[in-house]
C-alpha positions as CSV (number, residue, x, y, z in Angstrom):
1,X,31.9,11.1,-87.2
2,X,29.3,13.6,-85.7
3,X,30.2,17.4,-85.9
4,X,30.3,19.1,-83.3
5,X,28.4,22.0,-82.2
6,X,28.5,24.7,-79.5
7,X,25.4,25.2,-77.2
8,X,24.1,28.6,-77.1
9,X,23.3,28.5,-73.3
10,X,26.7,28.8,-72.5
11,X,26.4,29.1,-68.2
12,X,23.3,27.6,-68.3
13,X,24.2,24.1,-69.3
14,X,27.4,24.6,-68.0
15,X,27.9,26.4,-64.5
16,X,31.4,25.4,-64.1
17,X,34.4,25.0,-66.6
18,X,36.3,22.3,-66.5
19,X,39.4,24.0,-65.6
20,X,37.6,24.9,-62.4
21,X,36.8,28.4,-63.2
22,X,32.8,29.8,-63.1
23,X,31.3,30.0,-66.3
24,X,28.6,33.0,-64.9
25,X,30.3,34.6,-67.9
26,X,29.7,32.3,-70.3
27,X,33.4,31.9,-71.2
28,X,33.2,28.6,-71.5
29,X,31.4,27.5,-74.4
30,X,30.4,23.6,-74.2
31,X,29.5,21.6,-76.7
32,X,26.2,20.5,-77.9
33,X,25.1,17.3,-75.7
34,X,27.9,17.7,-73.0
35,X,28.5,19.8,-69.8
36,X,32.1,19.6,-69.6
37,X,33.3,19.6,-73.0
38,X,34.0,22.4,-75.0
39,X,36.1,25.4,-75.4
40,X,37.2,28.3,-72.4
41,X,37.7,31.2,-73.7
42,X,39.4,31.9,-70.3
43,X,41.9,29.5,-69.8
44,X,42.7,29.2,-74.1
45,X,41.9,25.0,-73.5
46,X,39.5,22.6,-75.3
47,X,38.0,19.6,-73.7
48,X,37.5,17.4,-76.5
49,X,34.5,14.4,-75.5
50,X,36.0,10.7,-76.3
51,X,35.0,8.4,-78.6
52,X,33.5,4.8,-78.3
53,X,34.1,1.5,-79.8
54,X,32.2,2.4,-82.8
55,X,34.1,5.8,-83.6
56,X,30.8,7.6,-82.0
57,X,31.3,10.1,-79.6
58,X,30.7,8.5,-75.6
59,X,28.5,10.8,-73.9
60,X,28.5,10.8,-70.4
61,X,25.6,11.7,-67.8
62,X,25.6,15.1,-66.8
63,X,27.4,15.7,-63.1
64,X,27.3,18.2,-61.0
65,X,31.0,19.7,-61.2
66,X,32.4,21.4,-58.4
67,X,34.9,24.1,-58.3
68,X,38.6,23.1,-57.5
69,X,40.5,25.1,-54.6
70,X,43.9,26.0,-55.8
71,X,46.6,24.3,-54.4
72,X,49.6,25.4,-52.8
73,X,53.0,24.8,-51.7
74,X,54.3,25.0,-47.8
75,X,56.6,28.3,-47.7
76,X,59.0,25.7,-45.9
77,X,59.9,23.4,-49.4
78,X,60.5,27.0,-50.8
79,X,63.0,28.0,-48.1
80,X,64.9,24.5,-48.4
81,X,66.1,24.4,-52.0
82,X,67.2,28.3,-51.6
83,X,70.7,27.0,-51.2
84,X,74.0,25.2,-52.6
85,X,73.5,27.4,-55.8
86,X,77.1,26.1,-56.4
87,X,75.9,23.6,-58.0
88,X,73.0,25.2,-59.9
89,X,73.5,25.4,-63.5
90,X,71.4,28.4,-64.5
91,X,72.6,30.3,-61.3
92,X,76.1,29.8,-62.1
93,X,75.2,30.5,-66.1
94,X,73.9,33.9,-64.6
95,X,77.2,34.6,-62.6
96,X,79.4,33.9,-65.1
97,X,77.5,36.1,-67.9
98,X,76.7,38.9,-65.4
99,X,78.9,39.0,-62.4
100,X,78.2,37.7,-58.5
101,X,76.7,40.4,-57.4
102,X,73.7,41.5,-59.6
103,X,73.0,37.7,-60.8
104,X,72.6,37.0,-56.3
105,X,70.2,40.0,-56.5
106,X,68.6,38.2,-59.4
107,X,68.3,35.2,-58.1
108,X,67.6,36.5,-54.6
109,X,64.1,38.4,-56.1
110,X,62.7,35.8,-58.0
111,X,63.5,33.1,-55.6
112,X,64.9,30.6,-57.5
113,X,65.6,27.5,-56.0
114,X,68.3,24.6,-56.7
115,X,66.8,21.1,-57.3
116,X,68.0,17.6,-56.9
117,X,65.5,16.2,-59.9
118,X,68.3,16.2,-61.9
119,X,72.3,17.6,-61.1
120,X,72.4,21.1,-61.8
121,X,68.2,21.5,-61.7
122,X,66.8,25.0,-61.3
123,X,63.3,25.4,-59.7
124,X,61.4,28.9,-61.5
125,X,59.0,29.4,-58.2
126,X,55.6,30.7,-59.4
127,X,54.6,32.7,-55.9
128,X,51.4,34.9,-56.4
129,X,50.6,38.6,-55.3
130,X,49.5,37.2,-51.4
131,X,53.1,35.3,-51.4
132,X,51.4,32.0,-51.9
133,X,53.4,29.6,-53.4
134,X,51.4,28.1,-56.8
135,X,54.0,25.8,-57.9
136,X,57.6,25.2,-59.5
137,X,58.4,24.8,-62.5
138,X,61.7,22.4,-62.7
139,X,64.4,23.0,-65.2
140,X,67.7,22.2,-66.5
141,X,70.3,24.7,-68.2
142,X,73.4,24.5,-69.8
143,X,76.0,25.9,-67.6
144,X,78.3,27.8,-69.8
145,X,75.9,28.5,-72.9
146,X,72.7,29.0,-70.6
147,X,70.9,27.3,-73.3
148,X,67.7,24.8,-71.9
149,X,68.4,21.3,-71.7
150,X,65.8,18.2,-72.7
151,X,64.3,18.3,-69.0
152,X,61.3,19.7,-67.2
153,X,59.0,18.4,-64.0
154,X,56.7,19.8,-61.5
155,X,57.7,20.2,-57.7
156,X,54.2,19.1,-56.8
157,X,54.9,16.1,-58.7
158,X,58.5,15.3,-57.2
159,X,57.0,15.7,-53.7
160,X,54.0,13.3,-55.2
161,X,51.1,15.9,-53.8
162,X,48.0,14.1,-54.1
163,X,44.9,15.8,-55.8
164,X,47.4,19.2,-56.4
165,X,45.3,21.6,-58.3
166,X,48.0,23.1,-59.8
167,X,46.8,26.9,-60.9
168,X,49.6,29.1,-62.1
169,X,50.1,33.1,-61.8
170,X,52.6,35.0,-63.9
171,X,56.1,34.3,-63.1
172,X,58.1,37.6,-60.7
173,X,54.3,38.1,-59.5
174,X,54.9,38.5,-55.9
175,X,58.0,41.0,-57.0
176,X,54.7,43.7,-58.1
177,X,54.8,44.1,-54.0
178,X,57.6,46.1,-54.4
179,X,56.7,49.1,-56.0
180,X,53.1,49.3,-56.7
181,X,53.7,52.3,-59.1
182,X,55.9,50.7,-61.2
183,X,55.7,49.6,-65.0
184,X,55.6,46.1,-66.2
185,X,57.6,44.5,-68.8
186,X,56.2,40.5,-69.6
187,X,57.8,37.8,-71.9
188,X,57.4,34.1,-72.2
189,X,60.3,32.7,-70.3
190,X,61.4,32.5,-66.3
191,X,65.3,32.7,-67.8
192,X,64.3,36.0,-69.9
193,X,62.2,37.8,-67.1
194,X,65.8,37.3,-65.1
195,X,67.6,38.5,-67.5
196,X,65.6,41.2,-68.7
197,X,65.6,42.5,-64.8
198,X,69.1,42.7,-64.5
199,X,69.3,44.7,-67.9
200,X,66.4,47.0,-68.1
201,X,66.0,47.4,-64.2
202,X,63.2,50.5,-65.0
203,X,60.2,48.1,-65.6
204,X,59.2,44.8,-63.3
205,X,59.8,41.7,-65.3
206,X,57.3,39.0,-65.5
207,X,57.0,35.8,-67.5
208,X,53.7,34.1,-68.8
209,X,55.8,30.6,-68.5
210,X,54.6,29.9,-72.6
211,X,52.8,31.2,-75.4
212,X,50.0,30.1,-74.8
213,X,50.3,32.0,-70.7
214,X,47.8,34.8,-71.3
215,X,44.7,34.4,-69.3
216,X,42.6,37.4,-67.4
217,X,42.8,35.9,-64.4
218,X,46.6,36.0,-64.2
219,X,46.7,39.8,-64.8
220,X,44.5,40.8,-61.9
221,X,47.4,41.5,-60.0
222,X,48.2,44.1,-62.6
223,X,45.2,46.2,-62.6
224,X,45.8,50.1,-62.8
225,X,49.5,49.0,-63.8
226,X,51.5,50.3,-67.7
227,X,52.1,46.9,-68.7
228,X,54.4,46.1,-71.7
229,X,54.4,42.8,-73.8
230,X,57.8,41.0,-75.5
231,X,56.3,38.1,-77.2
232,X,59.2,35.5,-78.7
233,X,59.6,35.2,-82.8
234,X,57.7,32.6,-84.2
235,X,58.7,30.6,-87.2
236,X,57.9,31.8,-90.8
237,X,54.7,29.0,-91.8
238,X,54.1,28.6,-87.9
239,X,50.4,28.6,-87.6
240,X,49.9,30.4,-84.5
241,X,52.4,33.8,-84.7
242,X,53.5,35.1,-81.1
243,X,52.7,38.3,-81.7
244,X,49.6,38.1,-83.4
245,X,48.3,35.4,-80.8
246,X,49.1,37.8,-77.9
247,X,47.4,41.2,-79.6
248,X,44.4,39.0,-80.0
249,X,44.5,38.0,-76.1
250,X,45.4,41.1,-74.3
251,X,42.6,42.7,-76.3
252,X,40.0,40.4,-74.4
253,X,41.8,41.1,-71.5
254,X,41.9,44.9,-71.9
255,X,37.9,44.8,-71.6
256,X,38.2,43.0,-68.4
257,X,40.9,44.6,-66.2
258,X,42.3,48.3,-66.1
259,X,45.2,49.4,-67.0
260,X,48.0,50.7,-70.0
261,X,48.6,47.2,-72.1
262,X,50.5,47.3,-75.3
263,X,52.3,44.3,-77.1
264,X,55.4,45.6,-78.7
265,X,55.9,44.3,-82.4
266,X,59.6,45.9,-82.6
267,X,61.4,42.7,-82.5
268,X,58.7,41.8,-85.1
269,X,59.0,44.5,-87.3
270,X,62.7,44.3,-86.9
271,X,63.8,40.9,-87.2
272,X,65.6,38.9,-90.1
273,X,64.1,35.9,-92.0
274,X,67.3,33.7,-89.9
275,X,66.5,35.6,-86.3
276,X,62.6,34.3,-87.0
277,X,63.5,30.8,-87.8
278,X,65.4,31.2,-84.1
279,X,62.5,32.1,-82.4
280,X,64.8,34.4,-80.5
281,X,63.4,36.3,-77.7
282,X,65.0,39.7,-75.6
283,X,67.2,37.4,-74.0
284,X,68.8,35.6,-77.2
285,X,69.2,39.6,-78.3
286,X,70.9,40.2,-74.5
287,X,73.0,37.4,-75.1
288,X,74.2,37.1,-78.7
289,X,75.4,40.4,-78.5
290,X,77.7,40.0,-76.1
291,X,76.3,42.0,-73.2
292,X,79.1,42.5,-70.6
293,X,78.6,44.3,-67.1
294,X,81.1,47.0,-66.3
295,X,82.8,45.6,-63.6
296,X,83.4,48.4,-61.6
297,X,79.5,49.2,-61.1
298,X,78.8,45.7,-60.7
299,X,81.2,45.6,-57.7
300,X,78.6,48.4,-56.8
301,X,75.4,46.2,-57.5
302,X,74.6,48.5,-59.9
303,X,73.0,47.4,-63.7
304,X,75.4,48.9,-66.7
305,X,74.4,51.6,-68.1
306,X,75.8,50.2,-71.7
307,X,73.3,49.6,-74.7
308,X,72.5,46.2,-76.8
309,X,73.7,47.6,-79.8
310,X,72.7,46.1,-83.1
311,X,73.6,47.6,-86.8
312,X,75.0,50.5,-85.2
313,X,71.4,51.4,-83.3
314,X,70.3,51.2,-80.0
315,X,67.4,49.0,-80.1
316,X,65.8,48.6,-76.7
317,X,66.4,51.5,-75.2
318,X,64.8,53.6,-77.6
319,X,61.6,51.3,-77.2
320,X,62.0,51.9,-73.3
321,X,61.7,55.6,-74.1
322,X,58.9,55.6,-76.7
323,X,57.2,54.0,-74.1
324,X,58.0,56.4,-71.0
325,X,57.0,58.9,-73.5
326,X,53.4,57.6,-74.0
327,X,53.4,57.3,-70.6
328,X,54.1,60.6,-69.8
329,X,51.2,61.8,-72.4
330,X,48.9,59.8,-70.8
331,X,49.9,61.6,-67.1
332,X,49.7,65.0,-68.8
333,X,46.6,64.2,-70.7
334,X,45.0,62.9,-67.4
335,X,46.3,66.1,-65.9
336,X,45.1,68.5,-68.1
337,X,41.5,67.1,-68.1
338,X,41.3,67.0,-64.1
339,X,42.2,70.5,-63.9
340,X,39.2,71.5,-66.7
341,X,37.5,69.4,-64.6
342,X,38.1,70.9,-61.4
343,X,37.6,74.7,-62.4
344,X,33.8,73.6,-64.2
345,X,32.9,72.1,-60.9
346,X,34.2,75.1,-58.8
347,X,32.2,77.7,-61.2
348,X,29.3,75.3,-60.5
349,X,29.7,75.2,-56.9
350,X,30.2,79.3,-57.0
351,X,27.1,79.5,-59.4
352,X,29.4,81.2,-61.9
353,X,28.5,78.7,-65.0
354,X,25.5,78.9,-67.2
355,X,23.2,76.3,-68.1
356,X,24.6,76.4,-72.1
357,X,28.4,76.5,-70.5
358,X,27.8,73.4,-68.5
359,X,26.3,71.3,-71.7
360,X,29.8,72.6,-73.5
361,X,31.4,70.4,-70.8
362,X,29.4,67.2,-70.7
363,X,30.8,65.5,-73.7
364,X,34.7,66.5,-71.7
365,X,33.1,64.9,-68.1
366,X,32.0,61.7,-70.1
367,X,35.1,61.0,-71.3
368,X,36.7,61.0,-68.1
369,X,34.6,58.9,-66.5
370,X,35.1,56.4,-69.3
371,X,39.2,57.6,-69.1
């Protein structure tokens, strides 16, 4: 079969990606021969061309291709299924593990809805920054265990939307509204960004809805933001490792949007041979340690204060403070620099600086403006 190539004219030949993105940036790289197949380095897909009768590969004219609008989902369908979680599986699953009160206040901030796709359905709402409503993503849980259950659709699909250009954000995303200061905490799963939430109430808890969930344009709501990444365990012999497949990502996305991102490898460094074959994730840790509220402060609506203790060590807390203390290093860092800053431009301004002084301080006023 012929090999494929990649052209070098990347947004040239190709002014659109497929996925409906602009290619000005040349992300998307098409192959040789073809304007709409390839590889985006935006969206992580590749738009393999077909083959013909003769095993050759079909190559179609090119065609002009014209950006899809994303599509969204009346705030009204949202509104309905916010109700009779009495008979929602994961709601109740939350309950049960966490107490009424803080598993409502869960539920209430994220927005999850009950569906009739299936008796006991979840829907994980996926509502952007603006409040507009991308999609939902349909699920089924076990009751008691909270474990997933073989079942998963698409609102847009149950309500048969015609032409739905269905374009995702990060999972919590209109929650960032809240408190624009705040620090972020992301993991793969809807269920885990919940849990986490209720937990580890310090950092906003997003979800990337799958491994493969980390694209730049999903983190322009968090620009200027200290982001944190939990990537799941992957498999000993898996070919694509969670962590490694999410430092390599977040790096292209550091040179695109601003902000503090770090993926955290403790789980990684941490975890047994058996907790890696589990693909476990902050949750599984949550749960399999049998994290109990304190009933008293969750009359209150108030998280527990008690730790997820494993081998005698408190494991995620200490991670939480690690990170406050880079984060507070940062602040003072910043700090100290503004005010050097500050007292160079007022001996300027008061004609108190020589010419040699003021040369001593470029190299310092360059690195701001890069900080």
């Amino acid at each position: 079969m012929e090999t494929l190539s990649f052209e070098k004219q990347r947004s040239r030949i190709a002014p659109l990606c497929p996925c409906g993105r602009s290619n000005k940036d040349g992300k998307f790289a098409p192959f040789k021969g073809f304007q709409d197949k390839g590889y985006c380095h935006s969206c992580g897909e590749t738009f393999k061309p077909k083959l013909n009768e003769s095993n050759e590969l079909k190559r179609d004219s090119f065609k002009p291709l014209i950006a899809k609008q994303v599509s969204f989902i009346q705030p009204a369908i949202l509104e309905a299924s916010l109700q009779e979680y009495n008979r929602n599986n994961f709601v109740s699953f939350l309950k049960s593990t966490f107490g009424e009160p803080l598993a409502m206040q869960a539920v209430e901030a994220y927005k999850i809805g009950t569906s009739t796709a299936r008796p006991g359905a979840n829907v994980f709402w996926y509502v952007d920054a603006e409040n507009q409503i991308r999609g939902g993503k349909i699920m089924l849980y076990n009751a008691n265990t909270g474990r997933r259950k073989n079942f998963f659709s698409w609102s847009h699909s149950r309500l048969k939307l015609e032409g739905f250009n269905l374009k995702l954000c990060l999972f919590g995303e209109h929650i960032l509204r809240t408190d624009p200061s705040k620090s972020v905490g992301i993991v793969e799963s809807e269920k885990t960004a919940m849990i986490a939430s209720i937990v580890f109430p310090e950092l906003i808890w997003l979800a990337s809805g799958g491994k493969e969930g980390l694209t730049p344009t999903k983190f322009q709501s968090l620009q200027n933001r200290n982001v944190f990444l939990f990537p799941d365990l992957t498999k000993p012999g898996d070919p694509k490792n969670c962590f490694d497949h999410w430092a390599k990502e977040i790096e292209k996305i550091k040179g695109i949007i601003p902000g503090f991102f770090e993926v955290s490898d403790f789980f990684e460094k941490r975890a047994s041979i058996e907790e890696k074959e589990a693909s476990l994730d902050l949750a599984d840790y949550i749960l399999t340690n049998d994290w109990k509220p304190e009933n008293e402060r969750n009359e209150q609506n108030e998280p527990s204060q008690k730790t997820i203790i494993i081998n005698d060590e408190s494991i995620f807390t200490r991670e939480i403070d690690s990170f406050r203390s880079r984060i507070d290093q940062r602040r003072s860092q910043s700090k100290a620099i503004w005010q050097k800053i500050k007292m160079v431009r007022n001996q300027i301004r008061d004609c108190d600086i020589d010419e040699n002084a003021f040369r001593s301080n470029r190299d310092l006023l360059k690195a701001v403006r890069k900080w």
